[in-house]
Jmol script that loads the backbone (N, CA, C; Angstrom):
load data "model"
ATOM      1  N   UNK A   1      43.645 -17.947 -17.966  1.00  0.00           N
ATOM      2  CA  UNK A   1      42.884 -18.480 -16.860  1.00  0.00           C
ATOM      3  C   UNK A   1      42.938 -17.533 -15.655  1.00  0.00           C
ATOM      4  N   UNK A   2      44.342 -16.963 -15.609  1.00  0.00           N
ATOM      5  CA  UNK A   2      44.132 -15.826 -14.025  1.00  0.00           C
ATOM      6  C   UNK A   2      43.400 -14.914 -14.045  1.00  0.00           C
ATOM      7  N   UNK A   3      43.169 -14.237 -15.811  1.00  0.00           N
ATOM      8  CA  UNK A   3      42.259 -13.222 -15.982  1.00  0.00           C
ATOM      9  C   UNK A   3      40.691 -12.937 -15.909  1.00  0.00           C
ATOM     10  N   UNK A   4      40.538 -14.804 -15.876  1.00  0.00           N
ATOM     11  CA  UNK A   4      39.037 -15.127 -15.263  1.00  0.00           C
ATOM     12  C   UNK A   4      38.955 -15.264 -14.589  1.00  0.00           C
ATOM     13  N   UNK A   5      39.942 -15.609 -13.404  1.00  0.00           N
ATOM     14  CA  UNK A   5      39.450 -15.643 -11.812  1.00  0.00           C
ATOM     15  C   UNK A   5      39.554 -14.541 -11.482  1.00  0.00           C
ATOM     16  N   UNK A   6      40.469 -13.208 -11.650  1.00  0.00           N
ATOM     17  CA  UNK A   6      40.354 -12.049 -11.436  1.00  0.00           C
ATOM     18  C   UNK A   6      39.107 -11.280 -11.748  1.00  0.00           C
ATOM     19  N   UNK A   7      38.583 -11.466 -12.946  1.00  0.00           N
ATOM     20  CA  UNK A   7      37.784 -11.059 -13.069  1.00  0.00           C
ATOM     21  C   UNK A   7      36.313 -11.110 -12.490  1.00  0.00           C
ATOM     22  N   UNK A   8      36.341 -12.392 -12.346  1.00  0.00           N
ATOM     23  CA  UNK A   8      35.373 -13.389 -11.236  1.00  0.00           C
ATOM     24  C   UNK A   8      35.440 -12.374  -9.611  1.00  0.00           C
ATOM     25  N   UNK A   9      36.622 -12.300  -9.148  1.00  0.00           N
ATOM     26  CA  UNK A   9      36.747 -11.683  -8.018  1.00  0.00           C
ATOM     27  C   UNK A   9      36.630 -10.599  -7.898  1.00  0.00           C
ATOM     28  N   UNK A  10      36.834  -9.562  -9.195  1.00  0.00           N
ATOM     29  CA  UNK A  10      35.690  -8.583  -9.330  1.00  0.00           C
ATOM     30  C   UNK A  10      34.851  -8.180  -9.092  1.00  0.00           C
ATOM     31  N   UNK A  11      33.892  -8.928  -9.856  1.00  0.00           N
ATOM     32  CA  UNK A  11      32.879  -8.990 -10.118  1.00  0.00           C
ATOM     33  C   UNK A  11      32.058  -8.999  -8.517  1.00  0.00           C
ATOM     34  N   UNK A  12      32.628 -10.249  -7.856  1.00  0.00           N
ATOM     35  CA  UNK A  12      32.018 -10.295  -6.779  1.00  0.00           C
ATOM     36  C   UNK A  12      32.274  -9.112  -5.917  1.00  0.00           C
ATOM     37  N   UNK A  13      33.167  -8.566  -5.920  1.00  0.00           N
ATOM     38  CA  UNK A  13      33.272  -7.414  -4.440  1.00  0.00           C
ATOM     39  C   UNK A  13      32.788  -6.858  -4.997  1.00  0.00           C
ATOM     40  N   UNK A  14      32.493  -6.232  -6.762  1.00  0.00           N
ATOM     41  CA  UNK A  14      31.188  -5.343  -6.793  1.00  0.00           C
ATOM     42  C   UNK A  14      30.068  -5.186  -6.391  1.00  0.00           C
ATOM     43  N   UNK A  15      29.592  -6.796  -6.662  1.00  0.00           N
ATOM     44  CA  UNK A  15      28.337  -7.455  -6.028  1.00  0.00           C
ATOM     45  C   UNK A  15      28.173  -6.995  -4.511  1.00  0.00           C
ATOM     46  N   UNK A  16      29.028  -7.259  -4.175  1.00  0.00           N
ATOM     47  CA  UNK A  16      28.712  -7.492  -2.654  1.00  0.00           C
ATOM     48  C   UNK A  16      29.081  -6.251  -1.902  1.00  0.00           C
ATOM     49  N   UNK A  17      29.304  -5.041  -2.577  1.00  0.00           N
ATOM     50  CA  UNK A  17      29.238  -4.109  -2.122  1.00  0.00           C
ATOM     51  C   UNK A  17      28.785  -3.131  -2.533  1.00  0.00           C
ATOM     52  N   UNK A  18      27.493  -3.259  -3.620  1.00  0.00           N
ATOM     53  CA  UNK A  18      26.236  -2.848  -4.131  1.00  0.00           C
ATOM     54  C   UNK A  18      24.960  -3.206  -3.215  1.00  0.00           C
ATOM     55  N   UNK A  19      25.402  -4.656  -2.955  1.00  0.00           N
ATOM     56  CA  UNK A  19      24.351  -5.028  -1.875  1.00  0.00           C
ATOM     57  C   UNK A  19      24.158  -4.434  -0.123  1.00  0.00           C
ATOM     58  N   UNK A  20      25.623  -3.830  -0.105  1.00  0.00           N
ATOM     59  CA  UNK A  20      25.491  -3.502   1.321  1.00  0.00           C
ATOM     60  C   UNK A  20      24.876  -1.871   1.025  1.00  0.00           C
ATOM     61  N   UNK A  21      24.169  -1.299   0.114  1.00  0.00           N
ATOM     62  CA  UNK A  21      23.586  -0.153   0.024  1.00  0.00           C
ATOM     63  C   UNK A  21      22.078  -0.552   0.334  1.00  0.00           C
ATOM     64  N   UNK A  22      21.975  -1.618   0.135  1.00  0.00           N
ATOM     65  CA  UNK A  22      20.305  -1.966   0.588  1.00  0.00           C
ATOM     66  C   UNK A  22      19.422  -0.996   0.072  1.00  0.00           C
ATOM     67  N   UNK A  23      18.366  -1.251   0.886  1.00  0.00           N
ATOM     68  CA  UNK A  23      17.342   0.302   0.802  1.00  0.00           C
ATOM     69  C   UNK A  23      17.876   1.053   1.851  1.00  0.00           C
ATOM     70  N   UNK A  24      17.211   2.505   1.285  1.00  0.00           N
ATOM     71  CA  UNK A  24      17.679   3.539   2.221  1.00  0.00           C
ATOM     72  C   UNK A  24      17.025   3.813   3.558  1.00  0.00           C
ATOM     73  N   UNK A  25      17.759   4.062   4.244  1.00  0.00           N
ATOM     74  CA  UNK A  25      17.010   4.230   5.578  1.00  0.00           C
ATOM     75  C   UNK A  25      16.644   5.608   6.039  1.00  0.00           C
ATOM     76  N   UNK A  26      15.448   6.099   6.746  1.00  0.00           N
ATOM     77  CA  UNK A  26      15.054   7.644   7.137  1.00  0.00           C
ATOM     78  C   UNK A  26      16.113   7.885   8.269  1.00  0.00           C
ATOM     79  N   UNK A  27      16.711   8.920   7.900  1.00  0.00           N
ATOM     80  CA  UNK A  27      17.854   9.649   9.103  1.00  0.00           C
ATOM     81  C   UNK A  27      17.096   9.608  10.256  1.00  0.00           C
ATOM     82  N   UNK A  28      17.933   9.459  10.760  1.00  0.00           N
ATOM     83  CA  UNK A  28      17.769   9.355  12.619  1.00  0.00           C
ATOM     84  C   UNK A  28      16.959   8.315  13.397  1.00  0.00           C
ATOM     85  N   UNK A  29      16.554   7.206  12.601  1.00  0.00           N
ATOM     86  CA  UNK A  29      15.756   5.786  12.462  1.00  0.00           C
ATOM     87  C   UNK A  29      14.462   6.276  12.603  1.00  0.00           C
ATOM     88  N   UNK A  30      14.268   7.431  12.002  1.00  0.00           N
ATOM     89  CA  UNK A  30      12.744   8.047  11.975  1.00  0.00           C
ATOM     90  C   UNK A  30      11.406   7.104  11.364  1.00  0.00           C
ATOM     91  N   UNK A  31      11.478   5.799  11.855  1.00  0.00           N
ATOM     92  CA  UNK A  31      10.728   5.080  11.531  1.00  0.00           C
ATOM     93  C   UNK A  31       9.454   4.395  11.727  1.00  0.00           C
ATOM     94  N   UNK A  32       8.262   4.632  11.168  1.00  0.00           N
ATOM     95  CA  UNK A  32       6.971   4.194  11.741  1.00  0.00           C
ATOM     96  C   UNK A  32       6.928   3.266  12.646  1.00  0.00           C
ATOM     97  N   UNK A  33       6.228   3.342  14.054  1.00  0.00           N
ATOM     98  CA  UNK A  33       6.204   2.141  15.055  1.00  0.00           C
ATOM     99  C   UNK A  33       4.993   1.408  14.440  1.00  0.00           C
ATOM    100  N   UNK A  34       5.263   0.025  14.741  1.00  0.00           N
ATOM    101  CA  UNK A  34       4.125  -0.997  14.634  1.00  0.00           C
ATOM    102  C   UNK A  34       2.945  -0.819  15.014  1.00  0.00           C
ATOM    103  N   UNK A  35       1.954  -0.831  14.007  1.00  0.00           N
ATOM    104  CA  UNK A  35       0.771  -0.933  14.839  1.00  0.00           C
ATOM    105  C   UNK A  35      -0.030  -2.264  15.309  1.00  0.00           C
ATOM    106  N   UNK A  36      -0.994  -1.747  16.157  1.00  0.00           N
ATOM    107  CA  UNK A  36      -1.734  -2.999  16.516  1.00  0.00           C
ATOM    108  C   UNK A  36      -2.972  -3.782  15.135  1.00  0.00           C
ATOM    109  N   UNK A  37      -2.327  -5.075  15.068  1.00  0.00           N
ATOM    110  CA  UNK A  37      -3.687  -5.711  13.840  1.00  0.00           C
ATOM    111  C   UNK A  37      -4.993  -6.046  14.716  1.00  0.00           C
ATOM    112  N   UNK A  38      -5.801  -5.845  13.610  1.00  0.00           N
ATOM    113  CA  UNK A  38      -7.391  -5.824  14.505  1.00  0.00           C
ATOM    114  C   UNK A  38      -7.941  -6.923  13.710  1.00  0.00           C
ATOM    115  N   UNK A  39      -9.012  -7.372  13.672  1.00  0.00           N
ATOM    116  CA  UNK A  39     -10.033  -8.328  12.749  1.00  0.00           C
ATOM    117  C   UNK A  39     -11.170  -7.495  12.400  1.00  0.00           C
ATOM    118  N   UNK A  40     -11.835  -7.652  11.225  1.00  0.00           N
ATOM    119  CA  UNK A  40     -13.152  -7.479  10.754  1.00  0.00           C
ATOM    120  C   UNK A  40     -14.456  -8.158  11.563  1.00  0.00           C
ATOM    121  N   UNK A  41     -15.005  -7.182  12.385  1.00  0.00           N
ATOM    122  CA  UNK A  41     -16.507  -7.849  13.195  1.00  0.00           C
ATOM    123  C   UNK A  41     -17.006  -8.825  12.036  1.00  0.00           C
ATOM    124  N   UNK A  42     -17.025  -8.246  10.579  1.00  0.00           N
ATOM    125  CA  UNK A  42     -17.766  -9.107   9.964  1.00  0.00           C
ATOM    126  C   UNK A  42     -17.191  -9.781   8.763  1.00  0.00           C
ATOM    127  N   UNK A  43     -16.326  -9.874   8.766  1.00  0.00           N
ATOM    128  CA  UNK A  43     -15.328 -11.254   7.847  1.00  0.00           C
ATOM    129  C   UNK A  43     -14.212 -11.511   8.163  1.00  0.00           C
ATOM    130  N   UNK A  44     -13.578 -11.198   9.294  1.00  0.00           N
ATOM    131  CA  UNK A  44     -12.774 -11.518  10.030  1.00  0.00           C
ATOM    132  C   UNK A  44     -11.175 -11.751   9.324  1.00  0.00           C
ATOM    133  N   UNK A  45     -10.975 -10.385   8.147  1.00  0.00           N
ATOM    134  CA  UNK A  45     -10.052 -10.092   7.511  1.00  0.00           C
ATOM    135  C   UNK A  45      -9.369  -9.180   8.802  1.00  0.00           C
ATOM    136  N   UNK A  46      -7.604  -9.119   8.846  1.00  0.00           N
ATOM    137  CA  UNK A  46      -6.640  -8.912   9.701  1.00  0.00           C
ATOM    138  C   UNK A  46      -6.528  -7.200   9.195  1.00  0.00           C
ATOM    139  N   UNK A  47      -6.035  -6.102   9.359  1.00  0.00           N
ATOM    140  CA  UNK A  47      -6.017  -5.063   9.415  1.00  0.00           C
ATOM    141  C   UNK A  47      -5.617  -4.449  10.098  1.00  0.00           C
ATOM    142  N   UNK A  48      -4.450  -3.217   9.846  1.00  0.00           N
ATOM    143  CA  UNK A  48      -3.822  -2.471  10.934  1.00  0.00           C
ATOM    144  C   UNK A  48      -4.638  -1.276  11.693  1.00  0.00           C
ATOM    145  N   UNK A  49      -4.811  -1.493  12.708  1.00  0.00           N
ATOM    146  CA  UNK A  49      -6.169  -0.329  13.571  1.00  0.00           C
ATOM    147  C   UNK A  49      -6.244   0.991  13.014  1.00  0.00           C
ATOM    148  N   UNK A  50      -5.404   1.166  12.118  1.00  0.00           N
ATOM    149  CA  UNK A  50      -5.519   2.753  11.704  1.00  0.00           C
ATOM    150  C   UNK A  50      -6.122   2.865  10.488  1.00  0.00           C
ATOM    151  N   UNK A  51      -6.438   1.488  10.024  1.00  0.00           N
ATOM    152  CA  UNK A  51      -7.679   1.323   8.989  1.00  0.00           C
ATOM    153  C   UNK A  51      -8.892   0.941   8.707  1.00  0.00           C
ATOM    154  N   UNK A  52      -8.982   0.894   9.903  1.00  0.00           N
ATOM    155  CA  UNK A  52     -10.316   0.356  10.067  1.00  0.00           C
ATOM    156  C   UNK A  52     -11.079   1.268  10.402  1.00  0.00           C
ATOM    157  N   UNK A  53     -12.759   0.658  10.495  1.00  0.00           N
ATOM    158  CA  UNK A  53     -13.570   1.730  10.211  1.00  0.00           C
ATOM    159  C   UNK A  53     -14.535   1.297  11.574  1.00  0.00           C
ATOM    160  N   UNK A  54     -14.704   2.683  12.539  1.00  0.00           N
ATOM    161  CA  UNK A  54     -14.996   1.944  13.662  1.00  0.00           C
ATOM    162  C   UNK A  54     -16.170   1.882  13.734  1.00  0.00           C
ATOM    163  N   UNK A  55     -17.363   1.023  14.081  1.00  0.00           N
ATOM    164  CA  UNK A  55     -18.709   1.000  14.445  1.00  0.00           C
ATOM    165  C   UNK A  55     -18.788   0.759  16.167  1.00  0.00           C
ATOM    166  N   UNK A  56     -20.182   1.154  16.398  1.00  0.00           N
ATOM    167  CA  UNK A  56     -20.704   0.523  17.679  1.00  0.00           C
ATOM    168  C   UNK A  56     -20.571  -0.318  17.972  1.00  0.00           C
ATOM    169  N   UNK A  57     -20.649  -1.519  17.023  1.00  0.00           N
ATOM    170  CA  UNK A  57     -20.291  -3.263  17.687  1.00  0.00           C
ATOM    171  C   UNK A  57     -19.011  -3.659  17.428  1.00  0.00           C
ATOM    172  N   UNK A  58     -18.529  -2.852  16.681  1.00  0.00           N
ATOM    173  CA  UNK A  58     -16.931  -3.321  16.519  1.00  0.00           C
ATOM    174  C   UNK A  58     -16.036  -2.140  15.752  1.00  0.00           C
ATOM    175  N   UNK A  59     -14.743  -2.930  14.957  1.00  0.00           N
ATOM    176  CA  UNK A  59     -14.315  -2.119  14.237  1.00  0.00           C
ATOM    177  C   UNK A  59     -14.391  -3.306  12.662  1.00  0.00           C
ATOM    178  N   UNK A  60     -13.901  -2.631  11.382  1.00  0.00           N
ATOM    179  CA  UNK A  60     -14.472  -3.200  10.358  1.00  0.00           C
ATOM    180  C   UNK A  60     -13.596  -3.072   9.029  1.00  0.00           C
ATOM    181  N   UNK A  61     -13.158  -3.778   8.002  1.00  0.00           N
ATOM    182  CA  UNK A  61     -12.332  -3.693   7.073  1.00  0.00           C
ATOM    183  C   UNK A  61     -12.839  -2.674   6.738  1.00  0.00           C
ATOM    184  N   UNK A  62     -13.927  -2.162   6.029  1.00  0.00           N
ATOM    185  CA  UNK A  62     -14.932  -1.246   5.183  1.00  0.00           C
ATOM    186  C   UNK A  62     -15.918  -0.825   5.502  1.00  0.00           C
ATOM    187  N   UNK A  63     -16.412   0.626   5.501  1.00  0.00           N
ATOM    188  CA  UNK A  63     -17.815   0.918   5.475  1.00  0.00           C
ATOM    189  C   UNK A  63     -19.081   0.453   4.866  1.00  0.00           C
ATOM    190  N   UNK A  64     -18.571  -0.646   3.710  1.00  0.00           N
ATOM    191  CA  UNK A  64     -19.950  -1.777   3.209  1.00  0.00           C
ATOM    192  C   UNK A  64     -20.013  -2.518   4.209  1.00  0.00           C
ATOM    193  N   UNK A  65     -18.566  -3.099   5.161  1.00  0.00           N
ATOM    194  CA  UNK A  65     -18.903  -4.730   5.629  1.00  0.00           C
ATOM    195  C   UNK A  65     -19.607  -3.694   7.144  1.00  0.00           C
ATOM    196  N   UNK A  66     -19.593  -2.527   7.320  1.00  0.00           N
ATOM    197  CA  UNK A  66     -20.267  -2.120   8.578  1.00  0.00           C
ATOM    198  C   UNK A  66     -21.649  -2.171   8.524  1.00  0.00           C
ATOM    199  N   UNK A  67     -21.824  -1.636   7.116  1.00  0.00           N
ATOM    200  CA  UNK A  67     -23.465  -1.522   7.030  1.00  0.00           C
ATOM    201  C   UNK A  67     -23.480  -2.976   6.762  1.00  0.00           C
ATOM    202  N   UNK A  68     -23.118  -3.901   6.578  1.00  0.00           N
ATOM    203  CA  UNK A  68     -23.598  -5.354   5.597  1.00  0.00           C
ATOM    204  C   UNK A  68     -23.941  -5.730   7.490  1.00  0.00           C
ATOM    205  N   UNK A  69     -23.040  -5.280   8.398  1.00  0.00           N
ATOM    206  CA  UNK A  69     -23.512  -6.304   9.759  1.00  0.00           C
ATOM    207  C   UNK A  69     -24.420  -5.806  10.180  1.00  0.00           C
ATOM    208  N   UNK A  70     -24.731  -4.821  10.003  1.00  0.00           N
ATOM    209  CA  UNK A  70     -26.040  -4.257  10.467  1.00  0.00           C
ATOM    210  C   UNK A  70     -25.562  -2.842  11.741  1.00  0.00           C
ATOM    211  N   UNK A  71     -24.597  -2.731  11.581  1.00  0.00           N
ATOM    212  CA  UNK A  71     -24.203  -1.433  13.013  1.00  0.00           C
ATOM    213  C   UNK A  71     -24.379  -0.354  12.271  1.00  0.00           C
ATOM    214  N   UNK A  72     -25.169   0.223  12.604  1.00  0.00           N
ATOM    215  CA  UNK A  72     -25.460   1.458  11.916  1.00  0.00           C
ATOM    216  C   UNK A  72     -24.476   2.944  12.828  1.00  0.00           C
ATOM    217  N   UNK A  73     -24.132   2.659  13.731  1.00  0.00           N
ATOM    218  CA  UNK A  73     -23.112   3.619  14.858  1.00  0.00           C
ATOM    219  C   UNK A  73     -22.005   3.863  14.364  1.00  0.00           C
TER     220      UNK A  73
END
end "model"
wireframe off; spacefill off
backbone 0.3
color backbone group
């Protein structure tokens, strides 16, 4: 019976100190800042501003939903 709780207690500080490796992190917290979310002028899907596609009347998930609203800019 002690050799299963030992083993048990093992087991766990392995566990639990496999888990403190997490994912890896970029040296020096070299890490992308947040960007701003925008909406689709024309379906009003959420999107980070650096993907979107900008027209004259707005900005836009896709270059179909730009032409589908009609902004040709």
């Amino acid at each position: 019976m002690k050799y299963l709780v030992l083993a048990v207690v093992v087991l766990a500080v392995l566990w639990l100190l496999r888990g403190k490796r997490g994912t890896p992190r970029p040296p020096g917290g070299a890490t992308k800042p947040p960007q701003t979310m925008v909406a689709c002028a024309h379906c009003g899907v959420h999107l980070p501003r650096g993907e979107a596609v900008a027209g004259a009347d707005g900005l836009y998930c896709s270059e179909a939903h730009r032409l589908a609203q009609g902004d040709r800019g």
